[in-house]
One Martini backbone bead per residue (centre of mass of N, CA, C, O) as a GRO file, in nm:
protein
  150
    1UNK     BB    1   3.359  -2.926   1.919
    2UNK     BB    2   3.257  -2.587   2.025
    3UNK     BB    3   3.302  -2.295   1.926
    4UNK     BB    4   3.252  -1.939   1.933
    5UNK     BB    5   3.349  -1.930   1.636
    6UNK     BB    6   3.174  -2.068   1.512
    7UNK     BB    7   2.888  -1.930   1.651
    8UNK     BB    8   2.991  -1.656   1.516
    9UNK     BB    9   2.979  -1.748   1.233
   10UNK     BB   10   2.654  -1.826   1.224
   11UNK     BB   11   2.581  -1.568   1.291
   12UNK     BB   12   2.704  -1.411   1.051
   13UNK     BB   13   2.542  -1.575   0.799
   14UNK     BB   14   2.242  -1.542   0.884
   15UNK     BB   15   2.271  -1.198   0.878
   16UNK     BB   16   2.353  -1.174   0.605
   17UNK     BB   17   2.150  -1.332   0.434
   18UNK     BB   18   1.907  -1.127   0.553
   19UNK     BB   19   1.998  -0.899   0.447
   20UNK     BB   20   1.980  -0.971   0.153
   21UNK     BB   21   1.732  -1.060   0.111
   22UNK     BB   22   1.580  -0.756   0.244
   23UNK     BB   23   1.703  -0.665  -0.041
   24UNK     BB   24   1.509  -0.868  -0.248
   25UNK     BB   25   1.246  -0.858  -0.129
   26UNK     BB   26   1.170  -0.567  -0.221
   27UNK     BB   27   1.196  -0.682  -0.513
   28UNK     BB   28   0.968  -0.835  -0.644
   29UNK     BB   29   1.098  -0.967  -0.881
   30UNK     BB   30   1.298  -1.158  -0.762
   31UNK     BB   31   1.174  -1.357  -0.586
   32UNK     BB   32   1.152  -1.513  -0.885
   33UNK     BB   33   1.404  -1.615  -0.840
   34UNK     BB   34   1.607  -1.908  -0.792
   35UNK     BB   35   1.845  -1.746  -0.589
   36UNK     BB   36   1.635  -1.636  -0.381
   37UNK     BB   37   1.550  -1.897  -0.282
   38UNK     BB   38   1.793  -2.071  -0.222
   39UNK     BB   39   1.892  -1.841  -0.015
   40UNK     BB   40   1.617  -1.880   0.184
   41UNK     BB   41   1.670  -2.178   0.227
   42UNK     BB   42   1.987  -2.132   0.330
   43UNK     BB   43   1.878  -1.999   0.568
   44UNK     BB   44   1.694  -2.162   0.727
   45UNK     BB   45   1.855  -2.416   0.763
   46UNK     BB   46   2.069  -2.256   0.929
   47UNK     BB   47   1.889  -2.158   1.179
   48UNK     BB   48   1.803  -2.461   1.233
   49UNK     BB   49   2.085  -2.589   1.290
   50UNK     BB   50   2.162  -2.355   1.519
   51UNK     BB   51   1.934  -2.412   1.712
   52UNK     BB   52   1.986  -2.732   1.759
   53UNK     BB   53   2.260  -2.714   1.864
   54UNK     BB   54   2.229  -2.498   2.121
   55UNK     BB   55   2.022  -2.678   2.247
   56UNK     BB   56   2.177  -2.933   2.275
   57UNK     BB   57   2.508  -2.842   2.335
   58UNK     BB   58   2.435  -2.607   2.526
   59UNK     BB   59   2.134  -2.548   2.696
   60UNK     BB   60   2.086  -2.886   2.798
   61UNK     BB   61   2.306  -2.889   3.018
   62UNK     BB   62   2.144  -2.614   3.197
   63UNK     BB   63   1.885  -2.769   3.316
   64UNK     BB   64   2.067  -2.893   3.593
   65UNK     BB   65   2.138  -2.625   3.722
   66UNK     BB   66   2.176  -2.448   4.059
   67UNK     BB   67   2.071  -2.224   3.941
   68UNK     BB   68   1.774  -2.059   3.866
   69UNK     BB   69   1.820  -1.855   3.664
   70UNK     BB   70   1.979  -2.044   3.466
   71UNK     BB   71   1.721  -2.212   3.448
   72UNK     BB   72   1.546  -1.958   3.321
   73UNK     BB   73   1.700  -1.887   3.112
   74UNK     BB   74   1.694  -2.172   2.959
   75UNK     BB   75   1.383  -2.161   2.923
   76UNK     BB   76   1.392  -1.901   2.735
   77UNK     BB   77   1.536  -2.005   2.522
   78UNK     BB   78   1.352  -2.235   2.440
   79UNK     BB   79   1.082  -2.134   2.427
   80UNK     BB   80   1.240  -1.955   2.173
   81UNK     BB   81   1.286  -2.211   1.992
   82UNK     BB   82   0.983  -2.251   1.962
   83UNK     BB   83   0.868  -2.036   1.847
   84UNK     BB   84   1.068  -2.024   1.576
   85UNK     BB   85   0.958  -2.260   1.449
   86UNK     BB   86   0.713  -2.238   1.427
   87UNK     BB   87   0.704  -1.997   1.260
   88UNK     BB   88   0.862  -2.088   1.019
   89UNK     BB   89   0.628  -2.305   0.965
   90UNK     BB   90   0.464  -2.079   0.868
   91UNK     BB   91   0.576  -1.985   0.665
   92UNK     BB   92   0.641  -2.182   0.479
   93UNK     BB   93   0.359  -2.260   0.436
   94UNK     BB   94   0.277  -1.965   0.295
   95UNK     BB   95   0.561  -1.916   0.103
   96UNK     BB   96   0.681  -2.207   0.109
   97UNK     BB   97   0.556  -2.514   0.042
   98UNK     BB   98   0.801  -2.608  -0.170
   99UNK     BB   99   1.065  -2.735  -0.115
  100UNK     BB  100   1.283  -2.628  -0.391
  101UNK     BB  101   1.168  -2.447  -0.534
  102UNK     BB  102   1.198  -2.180  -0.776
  103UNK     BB  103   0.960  -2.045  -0.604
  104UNK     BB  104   0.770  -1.806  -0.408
  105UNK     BB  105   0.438  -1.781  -0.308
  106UNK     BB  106   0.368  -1.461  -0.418
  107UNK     BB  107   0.079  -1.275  -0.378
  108UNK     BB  108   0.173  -1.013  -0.112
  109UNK     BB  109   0.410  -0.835  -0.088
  110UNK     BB  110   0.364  -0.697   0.141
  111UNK     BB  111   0.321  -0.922   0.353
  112UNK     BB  112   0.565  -1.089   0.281
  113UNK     BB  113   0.790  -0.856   0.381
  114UNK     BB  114   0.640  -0.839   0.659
  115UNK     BB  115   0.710  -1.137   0.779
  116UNK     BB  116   0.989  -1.136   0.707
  117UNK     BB  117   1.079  -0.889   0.910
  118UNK     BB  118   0.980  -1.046   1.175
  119UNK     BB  119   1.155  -1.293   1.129
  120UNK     BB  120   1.378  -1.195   1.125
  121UNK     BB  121   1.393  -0.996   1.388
  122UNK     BB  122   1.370  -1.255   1.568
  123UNK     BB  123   1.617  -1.399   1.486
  124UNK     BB  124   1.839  -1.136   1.599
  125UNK     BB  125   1.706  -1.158   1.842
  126UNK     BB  126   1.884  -1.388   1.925
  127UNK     BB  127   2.159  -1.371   1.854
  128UNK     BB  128   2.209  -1.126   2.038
  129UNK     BB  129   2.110  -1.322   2.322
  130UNK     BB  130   2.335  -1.481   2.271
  131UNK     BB  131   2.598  -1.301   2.278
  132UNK     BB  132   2.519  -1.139   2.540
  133UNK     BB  133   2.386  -1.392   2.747
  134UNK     BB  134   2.500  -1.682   2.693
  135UNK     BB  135   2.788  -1.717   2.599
  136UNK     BB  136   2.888  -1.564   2.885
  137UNK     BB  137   2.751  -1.775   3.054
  138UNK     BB  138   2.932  -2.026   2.964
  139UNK     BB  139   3.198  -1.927   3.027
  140UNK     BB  140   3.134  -1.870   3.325
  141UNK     BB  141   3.091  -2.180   3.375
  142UNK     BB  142   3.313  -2.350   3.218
  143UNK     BB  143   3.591  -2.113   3.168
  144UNK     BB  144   3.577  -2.124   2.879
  145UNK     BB  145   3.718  -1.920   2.569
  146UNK     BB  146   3.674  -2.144   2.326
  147UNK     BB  147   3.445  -2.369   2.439
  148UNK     BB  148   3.122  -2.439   2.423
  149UNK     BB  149   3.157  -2.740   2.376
  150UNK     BB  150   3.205  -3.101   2.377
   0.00000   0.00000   0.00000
């Protein structure tokens, strides 16, 4: 069982990250240690696994309901959740190509900068749409205010 309070742990665990992250990705030198990669990938990693939960566990259940409405919503959810894949696998492969490397390929810092934060406020705003318009809309539809499935 999946409850509101784990989905709202992983989603405040993600923004913390990012905040972190956007704040040592900022001084050049950080980058190239070991600990802010570390902590990059296991943003990555907590991102997908989030990802992945939320549309097996949530969001595909929902794409067989009777209101067409909610079938739009999800599917906005999913095609959303493919654009975040794709962008992540292009990052990854731009800026860390060696998962688990002790240091980020980082050649233009402007620009790594520059896309890591198009990169976590796409993801931002997605944990926002999940809080603000899927979480009440599963609960309204569950009638469950502590379990987001089964």
């Amino acid at each position: 069982m999946i409850t509101y309070e784990e989905l709202h742990t992983q989603n405040h665990d993600i923004t913390d990250l990012s905040n972190v992250l956007l704040y040592l990705f900022k001084e050049r030198t950080m980058c190239d240690t070991g600990a802010c990669c570390e902590l990059f990938h296991r943003y990555m990693d907590k991102v997908r696994q989030h990802i992945d939960l939320v549309d097996r566990d949530l969001i595909s259940k929902l794409l067989t309901h009777d209101d067409h409405e909610i079938q739009k919503l999800v599917r906005n959810f999913m095609s959303g959740s493919q654009e975040i894949k794709k962008i992540m696998a292009e990052y990854s492969k731009e800026w860390c190509p060696m998962k688990k490397t002790p240091t980020l390929a980082i050649g233009e810092h402007d620009r790594f900068l520059d896309d890591t934060e198009k990169m976590f406020h796409l993801i931002l705003d997605r944990i926002l749409d999940e809080t603000e318009r899927l979480y009440p809309l599963i609960r309204e539809i569950n009638g469950n205010q502590h379990h987001a499935a089964a």
